[in-house]
C-alpha positions in Angstrom: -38.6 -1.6 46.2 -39.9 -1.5 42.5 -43.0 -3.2 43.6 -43.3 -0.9 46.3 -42.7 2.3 44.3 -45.3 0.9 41.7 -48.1 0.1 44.1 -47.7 3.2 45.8 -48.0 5.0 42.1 -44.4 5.9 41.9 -44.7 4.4 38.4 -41.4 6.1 37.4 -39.2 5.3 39.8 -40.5 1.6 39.7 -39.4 1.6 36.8 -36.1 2.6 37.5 -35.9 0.6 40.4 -37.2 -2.5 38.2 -34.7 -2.0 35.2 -31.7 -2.1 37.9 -33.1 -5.3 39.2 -33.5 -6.7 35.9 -30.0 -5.8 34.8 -28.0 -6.6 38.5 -30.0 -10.6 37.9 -30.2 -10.9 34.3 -31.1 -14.8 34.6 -33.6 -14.5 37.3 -36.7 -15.4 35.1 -39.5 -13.9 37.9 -37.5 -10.5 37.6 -37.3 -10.5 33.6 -40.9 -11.3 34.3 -41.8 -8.6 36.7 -39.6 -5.9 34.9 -41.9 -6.9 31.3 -44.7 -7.2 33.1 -43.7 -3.3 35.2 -43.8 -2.3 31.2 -46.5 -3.7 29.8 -48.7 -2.2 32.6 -47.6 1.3 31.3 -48.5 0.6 27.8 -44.8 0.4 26.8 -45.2 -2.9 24.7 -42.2 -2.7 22.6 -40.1 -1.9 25.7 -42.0 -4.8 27.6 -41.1 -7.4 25.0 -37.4 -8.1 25.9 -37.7 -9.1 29.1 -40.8 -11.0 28.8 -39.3 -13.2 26.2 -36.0 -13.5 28.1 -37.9 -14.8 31.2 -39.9 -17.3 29.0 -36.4 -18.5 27.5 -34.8 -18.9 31.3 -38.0 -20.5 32.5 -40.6 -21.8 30.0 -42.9 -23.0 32.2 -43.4 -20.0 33.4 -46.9 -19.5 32.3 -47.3 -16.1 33.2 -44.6 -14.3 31.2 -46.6 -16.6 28.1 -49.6 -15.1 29.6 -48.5 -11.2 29.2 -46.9 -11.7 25.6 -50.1 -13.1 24.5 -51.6 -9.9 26.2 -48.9 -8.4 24.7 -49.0 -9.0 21.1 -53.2 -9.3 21.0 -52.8 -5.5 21.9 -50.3 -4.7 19.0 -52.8 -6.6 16.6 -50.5 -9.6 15.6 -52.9 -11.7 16.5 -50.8 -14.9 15.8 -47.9 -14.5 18.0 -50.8 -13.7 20.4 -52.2 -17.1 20.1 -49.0 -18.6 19.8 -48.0 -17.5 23.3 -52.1 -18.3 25.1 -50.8 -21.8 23.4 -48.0 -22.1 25.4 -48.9 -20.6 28.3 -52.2 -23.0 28.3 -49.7 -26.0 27.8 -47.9 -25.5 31.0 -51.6 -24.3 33.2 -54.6 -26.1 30.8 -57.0 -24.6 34.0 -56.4 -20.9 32.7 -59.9 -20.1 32.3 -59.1 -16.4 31.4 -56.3 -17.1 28.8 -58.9 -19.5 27.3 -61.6 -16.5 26.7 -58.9 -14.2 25.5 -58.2 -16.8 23.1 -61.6 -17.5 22.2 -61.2 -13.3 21.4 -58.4 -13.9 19.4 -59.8 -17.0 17.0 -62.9 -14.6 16.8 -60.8 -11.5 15.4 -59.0 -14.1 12.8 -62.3 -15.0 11.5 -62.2 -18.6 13.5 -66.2 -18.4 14.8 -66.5 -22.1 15.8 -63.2 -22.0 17.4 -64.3 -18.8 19.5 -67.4 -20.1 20.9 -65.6 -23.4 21.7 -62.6 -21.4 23.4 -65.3 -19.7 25.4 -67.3 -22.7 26.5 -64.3 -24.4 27.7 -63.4 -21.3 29.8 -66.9 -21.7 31.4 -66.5 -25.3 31.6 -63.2 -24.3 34.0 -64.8 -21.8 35.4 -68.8 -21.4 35.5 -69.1 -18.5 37.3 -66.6 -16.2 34.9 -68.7 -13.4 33.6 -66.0 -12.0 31.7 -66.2 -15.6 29.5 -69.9 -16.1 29.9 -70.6 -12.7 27.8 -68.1 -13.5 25.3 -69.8 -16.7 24.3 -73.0 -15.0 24.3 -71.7 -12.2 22.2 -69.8 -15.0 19.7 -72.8 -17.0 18.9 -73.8 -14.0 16.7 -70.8 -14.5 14.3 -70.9 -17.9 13.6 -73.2 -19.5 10.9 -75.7 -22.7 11.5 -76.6 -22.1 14.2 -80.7 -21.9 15.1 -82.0 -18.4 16.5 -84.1 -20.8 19.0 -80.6 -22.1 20.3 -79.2 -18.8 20.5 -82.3 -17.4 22.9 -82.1 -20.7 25.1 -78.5 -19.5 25.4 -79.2 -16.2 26.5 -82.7 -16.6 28.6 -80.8 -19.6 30.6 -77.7 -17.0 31.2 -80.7 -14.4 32.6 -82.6 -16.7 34.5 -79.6 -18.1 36.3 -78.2 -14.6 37.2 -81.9 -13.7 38.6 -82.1 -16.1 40.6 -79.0 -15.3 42.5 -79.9 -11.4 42.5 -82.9 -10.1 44.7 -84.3 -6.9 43.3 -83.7 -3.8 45.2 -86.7 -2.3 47.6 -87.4 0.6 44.9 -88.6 3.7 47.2 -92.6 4.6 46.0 -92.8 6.5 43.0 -95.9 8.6 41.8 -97.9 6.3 39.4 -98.6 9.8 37.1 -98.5 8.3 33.6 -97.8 12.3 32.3 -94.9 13.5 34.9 -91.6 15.0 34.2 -89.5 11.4 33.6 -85.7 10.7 35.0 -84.2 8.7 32.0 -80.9 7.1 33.1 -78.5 5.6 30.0 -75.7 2.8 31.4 -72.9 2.5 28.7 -68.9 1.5 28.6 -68.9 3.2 25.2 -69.6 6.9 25.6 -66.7 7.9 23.9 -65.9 7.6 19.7 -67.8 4.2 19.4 -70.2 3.9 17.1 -72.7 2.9 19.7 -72.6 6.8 20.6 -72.1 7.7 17.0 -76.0 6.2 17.1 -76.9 7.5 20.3 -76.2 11.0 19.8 -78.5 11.5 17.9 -81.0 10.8 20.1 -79.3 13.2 22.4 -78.6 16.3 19.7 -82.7 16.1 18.7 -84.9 15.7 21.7 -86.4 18.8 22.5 -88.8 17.3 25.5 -88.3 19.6 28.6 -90.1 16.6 30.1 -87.2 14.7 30.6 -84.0 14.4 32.1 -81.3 12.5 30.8 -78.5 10.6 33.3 -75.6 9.0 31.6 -73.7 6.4 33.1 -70.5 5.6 31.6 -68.6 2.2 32.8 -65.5 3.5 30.9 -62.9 6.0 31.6 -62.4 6.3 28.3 -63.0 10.3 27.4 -62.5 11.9 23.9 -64.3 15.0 21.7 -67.5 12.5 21.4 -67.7 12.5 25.3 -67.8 15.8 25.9 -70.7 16.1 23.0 -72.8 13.4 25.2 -71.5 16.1 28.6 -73.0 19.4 26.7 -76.2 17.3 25.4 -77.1 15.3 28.6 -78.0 17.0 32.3 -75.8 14.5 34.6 -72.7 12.5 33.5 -71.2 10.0 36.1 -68.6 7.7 36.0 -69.0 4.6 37.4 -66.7 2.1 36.0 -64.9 1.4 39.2 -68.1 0.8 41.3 -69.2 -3.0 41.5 -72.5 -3.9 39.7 -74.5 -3.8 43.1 -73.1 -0.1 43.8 -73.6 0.5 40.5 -77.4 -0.3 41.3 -77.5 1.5 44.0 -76.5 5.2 42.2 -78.9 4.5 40.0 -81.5 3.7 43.0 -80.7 6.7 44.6 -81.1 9.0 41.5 -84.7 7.8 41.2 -84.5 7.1 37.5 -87.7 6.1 36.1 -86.6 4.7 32.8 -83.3 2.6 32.7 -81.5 1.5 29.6 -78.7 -0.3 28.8 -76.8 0.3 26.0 -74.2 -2.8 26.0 -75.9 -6.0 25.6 -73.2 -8.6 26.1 -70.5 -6.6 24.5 -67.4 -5.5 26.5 -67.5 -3.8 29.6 -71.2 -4.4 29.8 -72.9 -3.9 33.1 -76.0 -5.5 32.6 -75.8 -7.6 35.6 -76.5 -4.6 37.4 -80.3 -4.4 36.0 -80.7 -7.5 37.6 -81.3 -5.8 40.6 -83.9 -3.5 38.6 -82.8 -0.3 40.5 -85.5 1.2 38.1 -89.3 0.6 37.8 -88.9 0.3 33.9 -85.8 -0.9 32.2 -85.0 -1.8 28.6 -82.3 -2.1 26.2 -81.4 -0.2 22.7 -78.5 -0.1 20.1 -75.4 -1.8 21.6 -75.9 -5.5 21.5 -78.2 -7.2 18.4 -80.3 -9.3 20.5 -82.2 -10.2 23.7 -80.2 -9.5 27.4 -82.1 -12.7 28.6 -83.1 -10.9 31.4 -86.5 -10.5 32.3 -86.3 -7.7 34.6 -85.7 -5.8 31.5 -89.2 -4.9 30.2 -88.5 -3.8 26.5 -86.1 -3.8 23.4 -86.2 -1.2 21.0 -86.1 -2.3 17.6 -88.2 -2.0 14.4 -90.3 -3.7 12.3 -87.9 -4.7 9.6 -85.3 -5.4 12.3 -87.3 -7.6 14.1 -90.5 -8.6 11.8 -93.8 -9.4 14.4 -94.3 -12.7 15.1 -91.7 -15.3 15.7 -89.2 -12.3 16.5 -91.3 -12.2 19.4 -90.4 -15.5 20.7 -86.8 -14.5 20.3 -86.8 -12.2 23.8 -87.5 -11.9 27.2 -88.4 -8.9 26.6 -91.2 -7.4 24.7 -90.2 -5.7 21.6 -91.1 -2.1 20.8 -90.7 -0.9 17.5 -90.0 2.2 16.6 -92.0 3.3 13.5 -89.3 4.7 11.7 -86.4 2.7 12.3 -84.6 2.0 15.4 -81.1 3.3 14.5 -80.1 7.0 13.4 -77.1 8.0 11.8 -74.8 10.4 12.3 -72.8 11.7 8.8 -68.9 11.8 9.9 -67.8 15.0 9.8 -64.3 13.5 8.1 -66.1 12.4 4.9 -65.2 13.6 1.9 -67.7 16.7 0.7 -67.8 15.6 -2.6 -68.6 11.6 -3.7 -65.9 10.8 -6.4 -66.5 7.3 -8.0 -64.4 4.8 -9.9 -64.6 5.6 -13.6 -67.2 2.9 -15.7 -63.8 2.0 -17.6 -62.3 0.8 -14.6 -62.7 -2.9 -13.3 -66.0 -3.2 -11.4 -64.7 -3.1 -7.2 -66.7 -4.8 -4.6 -65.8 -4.1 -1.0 -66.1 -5.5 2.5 -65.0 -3.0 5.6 -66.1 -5.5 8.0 -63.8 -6.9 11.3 -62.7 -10.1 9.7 -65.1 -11.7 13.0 -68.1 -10.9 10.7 -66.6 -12.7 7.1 -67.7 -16.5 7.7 -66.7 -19.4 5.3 -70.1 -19.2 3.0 -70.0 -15.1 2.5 -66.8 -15.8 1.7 -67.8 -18.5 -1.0 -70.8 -16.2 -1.7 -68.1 -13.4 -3.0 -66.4 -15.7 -4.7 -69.0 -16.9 -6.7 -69.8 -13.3 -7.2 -66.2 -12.7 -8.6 -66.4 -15.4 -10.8 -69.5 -14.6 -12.2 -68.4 -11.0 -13.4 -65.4 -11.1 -15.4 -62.7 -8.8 -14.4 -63.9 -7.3 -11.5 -61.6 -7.1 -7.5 -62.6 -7.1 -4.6 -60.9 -4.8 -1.7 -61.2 -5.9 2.1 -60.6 -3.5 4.5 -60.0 -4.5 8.0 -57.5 -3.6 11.1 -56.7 -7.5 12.1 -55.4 -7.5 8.6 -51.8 -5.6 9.5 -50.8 -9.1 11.1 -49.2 -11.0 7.7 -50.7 -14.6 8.7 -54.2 -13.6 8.7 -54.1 -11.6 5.5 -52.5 -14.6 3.7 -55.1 -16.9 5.8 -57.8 -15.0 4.0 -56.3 -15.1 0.6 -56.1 -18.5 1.1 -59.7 -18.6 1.6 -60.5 -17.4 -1.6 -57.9 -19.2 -3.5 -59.8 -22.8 -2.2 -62.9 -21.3 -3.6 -61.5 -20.6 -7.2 -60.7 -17.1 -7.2 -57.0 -15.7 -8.1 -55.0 -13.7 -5.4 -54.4 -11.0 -8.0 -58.4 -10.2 -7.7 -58.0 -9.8 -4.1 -57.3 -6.5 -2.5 -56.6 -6.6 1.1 -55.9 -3.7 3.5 -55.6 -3.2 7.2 -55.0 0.0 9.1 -55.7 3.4 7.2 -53.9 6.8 8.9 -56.9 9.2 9.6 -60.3 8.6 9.2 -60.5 10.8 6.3 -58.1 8.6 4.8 -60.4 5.9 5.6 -63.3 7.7 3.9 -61.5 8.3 1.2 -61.1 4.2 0.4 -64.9 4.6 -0.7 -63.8 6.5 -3.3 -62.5 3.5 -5.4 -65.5 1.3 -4.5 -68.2 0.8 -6.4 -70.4 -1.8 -4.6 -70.2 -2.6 -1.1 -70.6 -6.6 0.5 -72.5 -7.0 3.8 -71.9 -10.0 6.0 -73.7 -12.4 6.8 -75.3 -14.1 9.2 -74.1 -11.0 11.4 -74.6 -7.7 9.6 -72.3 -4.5 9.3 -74.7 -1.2 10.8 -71.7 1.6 11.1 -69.9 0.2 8.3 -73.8 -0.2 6.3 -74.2 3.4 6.7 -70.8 4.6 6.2 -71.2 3.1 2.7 -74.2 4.4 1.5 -73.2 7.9 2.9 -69.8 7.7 0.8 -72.2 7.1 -2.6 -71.9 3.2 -2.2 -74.7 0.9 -2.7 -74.8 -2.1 -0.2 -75.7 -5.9 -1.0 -76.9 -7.8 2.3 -78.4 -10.8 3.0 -81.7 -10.6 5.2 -81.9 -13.6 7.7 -84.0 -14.6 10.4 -82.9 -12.8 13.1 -82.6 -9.3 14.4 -78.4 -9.2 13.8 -79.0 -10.7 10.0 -81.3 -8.1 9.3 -80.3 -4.7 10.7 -78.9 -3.8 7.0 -82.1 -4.5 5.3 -83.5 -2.2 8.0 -81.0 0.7 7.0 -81.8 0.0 3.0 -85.7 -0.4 3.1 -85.4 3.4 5.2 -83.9 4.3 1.9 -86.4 2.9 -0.4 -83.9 0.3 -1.6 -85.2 -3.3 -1.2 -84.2 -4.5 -3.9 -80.4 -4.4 -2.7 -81.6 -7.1 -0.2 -80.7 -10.9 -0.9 -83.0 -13.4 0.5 -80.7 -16.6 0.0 -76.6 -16.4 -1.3 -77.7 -16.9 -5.0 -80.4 -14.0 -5.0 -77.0 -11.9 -3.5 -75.3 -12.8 -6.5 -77.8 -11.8 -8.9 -78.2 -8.6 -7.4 -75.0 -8.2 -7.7 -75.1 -9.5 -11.5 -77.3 -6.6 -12.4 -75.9 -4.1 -11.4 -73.1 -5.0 -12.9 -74.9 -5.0 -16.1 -75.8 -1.6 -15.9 -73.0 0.5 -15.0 -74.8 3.7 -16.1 -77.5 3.1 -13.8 -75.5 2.3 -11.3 -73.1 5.3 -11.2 -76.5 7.5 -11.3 -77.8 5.8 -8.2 -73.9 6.1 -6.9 -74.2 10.1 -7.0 -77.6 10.3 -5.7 -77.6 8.1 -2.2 -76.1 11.3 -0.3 -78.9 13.0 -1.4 -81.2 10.3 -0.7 -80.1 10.1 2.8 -80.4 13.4 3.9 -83.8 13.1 2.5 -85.0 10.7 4.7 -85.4 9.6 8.2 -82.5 7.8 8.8 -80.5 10.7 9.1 -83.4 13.0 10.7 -82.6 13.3 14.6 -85.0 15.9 15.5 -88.1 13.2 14.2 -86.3 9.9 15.8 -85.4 11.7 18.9 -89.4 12.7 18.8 -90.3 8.6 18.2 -87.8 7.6 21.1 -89.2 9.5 23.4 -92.9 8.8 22.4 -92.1 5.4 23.0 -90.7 6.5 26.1 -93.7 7.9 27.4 -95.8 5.4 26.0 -94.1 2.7 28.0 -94.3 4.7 31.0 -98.1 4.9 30.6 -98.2 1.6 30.0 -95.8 0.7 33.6 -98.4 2.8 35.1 -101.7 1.6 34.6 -101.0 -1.9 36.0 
């Protein structure tokens, strides 16, 4: 009756139903199972616990009460009872291709990069048709260090060529070849909502002033908060698709008779980018939301920028062509919850470094790299800032980290969840140098820095996600905050400390700089974007 109630959407009274079941056969391990499970759906994790655990203890090979706790416990954050219980639910049922991916997305969220991609590849290796595992690979390969940008591509343009080949393109109806007409852009996203993928797209949205364009959003989440309704007031058609399929999903788009299609995800979750396999748009491309190539060449262009994505071997890095904007690809948005005022540590005070980065960004050699930086300059901390960091094993995990490269705990600050993003804000307060990551940069987390008076050290590598914070700083006239190897990123660090005077003046001046400059101009980038736009579409049209 429970199951009935719930799958008709009588969610309370299958609950009811379910909790009298549970308690009239307290040792039947499928109804502990199904009662956790009943819980867990609702969101109702603490409540769901109990009986999950209780079924595991009356049956533990049942793998899928392992299964849920690990779903369970990934959700709260405590990301090692969360790969304790994949563990055990994999013991009983090795072929569980999807608890392998989610605990490749655990391993990934503690840090563990290698053990991510290798989580993922086995997933595939069970399962070689399982998008869900084949983008998280893709996605992981960013994170982890040694690995060659020419392996990465191969990765990505062998992912692309196998889904075109098993996708026919759809009979687009005939469309005007007029290089100057009145253009239907269409926008496919699962983060239109507080992300900062929208943070960077609104922008766009809030600046253009073309009346010779249309903009159609397609959002692939159901997620809907004050952001959303920003991208509703600023856009002229807002659709929801996330419960269409990725050939119906085509199909809308078909129908709408958008000229210019752009994806917005990449390989990142809740992508749909299998659905510009079946181009339902003469001209597609992609923009902000994933750091590299789609591998798919039935997307024509990448926006990017010079500095991003320097001409030449960048080139070789894509299936599709790269256009760069001239002034930057990115545009920030300053957080209305930041502090009006920039208030900085006092020069008496300890010199503080800081890294807001997930923990999936912080690999074993930035990790030495701060170390070396700490021991080089003589009293000053170093305060990490991350959410993963609430679960008590991976904060001591990291510590740990640092201890093996020489550097006392006491020098170590580490924080996890702030209440409040003004709260949040407010942490920059009591920094006085922030730490990019490397080989995959911060970008929200880059700007969110600077804007809060902090100057940011990153490493420029050779690809376009080691290099978008060298991007953000040369837009700001400061290149020489860019490292070229890990020693270089200590010197710079070096100096400034050296100069605490000069450093505070730059400190109170980087608001000031920003607003001064493009990267926080939308009217001029929303001007550039859809130049390059138009451009593009001339470009489609005289071939």
């Amino acid at each position: 009756m429970a199951q009935l109630a719930h799958a008709t959407g009588a969610i309370d009274s299958a609950s009811s139903l379910m909790q009298r079941a549970a308690t009239n056969d307290p040792d039947n391990a499928k109804t502990q199972y199904t009662y956790g499970a009943l819980l867990l759906a609702q969101g109702l994790l603490d409540e769901a616990a109990e009986p999950l655990e209780q079924a595991l203890t009356l049956d533990p090979s049942l793998a899928e009460a392992a299964v849920a706790l690990g779903n369970l416990f990934r959700t709260k954050g405590r990301l090692v009872d969360a790969s304790y219980y994949y563990e055990r639910a994999l013991a009983v049922q090795p072929a569980l291709s999807e608890v392998e991916t989610n605990l490749g997305a655990v391993r990934l969220s503690q840090g563990d990069q290698q053990a991510a991609i290798a989580h993922h590849e086995k997933a595939i290796a069970l399962k070689p048709d399982f998008d869900l595992a084949q983008h998280n690979l893709l996605l992981s390969l960013h994170y982890a260090e040694g690995l060659d940008a020419r392996d990465v591509f191969n990765a990505h343009s062998q992912w692309g060529a196998k889904v075109e080949s098993a996708i026919a393109p759809l009979p687009l109806q005939a469309r005007a070849d007029d290089p100057e007409r009145p253009l239907r852009l269409g926008f496919v996203s699962p983060d239109f909502n507080n992300h900062p993928v929208s943070q960077f797209f609104l922008p766009y949205l809030l600046g253009r002033k073309n009346p010779d364009t249309s903009v159609t959003l397609y959002s692939a989440s159901p997620k809907r908060d004050q952001v959303t309704r920003a991208l509703v007031e600023n856009s002229d058609c807002f659709k929801q698709v996330e419960h269409t399929s990725d050939s119906e999903l085509a199909g809308i788009i078909a129908e709408d008779r958008i000229d210019i299609l752009v994806d917005l995800a990449g390989h990142t979750a809740g992508t749909r980018i299998r659905a510009f396999a079946y181009q339902p748009a003469p001209l597609q491309m992609t923009w902000i939301g994933y750091p590299d190539t789609t591998g798919l060449n039935r997307v024509s262009y990448r926006l990017t920028d010079a500095i991003a994505d320097p001409p030449g071997n960048a080139d070789k890095l894509a299936t599709e062509t790269l256009y760069r904007l001239p002034s930057g690809f990115l545009c920030y948005r300053p957080p209305e919850e930041a502090p009006a005022i920039i208030a900085k540590p006092a020069r008496d005070r300890p010199l503080t470094f800081a890294s807001f980065n997930n923990l999936s960004k912080v690999t074993e050699t930035a990790i030495d790299t701060w170390a070396n930086l700490l021991k080089g300059i003589p009293g000053s901390r170093l305060l990490i800032k991350a959410k993963t960091l609430n679960d008590d094993a991976v904060l001591a995990g990291l510590v740990s980290k640092f201890g093996k490269s020489g550097v006392s705990p006491d020098r170590i600050e580490v924080r996890s969840h702030t209440v409040g993003m003004e709260a949040h804000y407010a942490a920059y307060n009591e920094v006085d140098i922030a730490l990019d990551t490397f080989p995959y940069n911060g970008t929200t987390t880059t700007c969110d820095a600077l804007w809060m008076g902090v100057p940011v050290i990153c490493l420029a590598g050779d690809r376009h996600s080691a290099r978008v914070s060298a991007s953000l700083l040369t837009r700001l006239g400061l290149e020489n905050w860019i490292a070229n190897t890990p020693d270089s990123y200590v010197e710079i660090a070096s100096r400034a400390a050296s100069n605490r005077p000069q450093l505070a003046e730059l400190q109170q001046g980087l608001r000031s700089r920003m607003r001064s400059s493009s990267l926080v101009d939308a009217p001029h980038f929303a001007d550039e974007v859809e130049s390059a736009f138009r451009a593009m579409w001339r470009e489609a049209c005289s071939h």
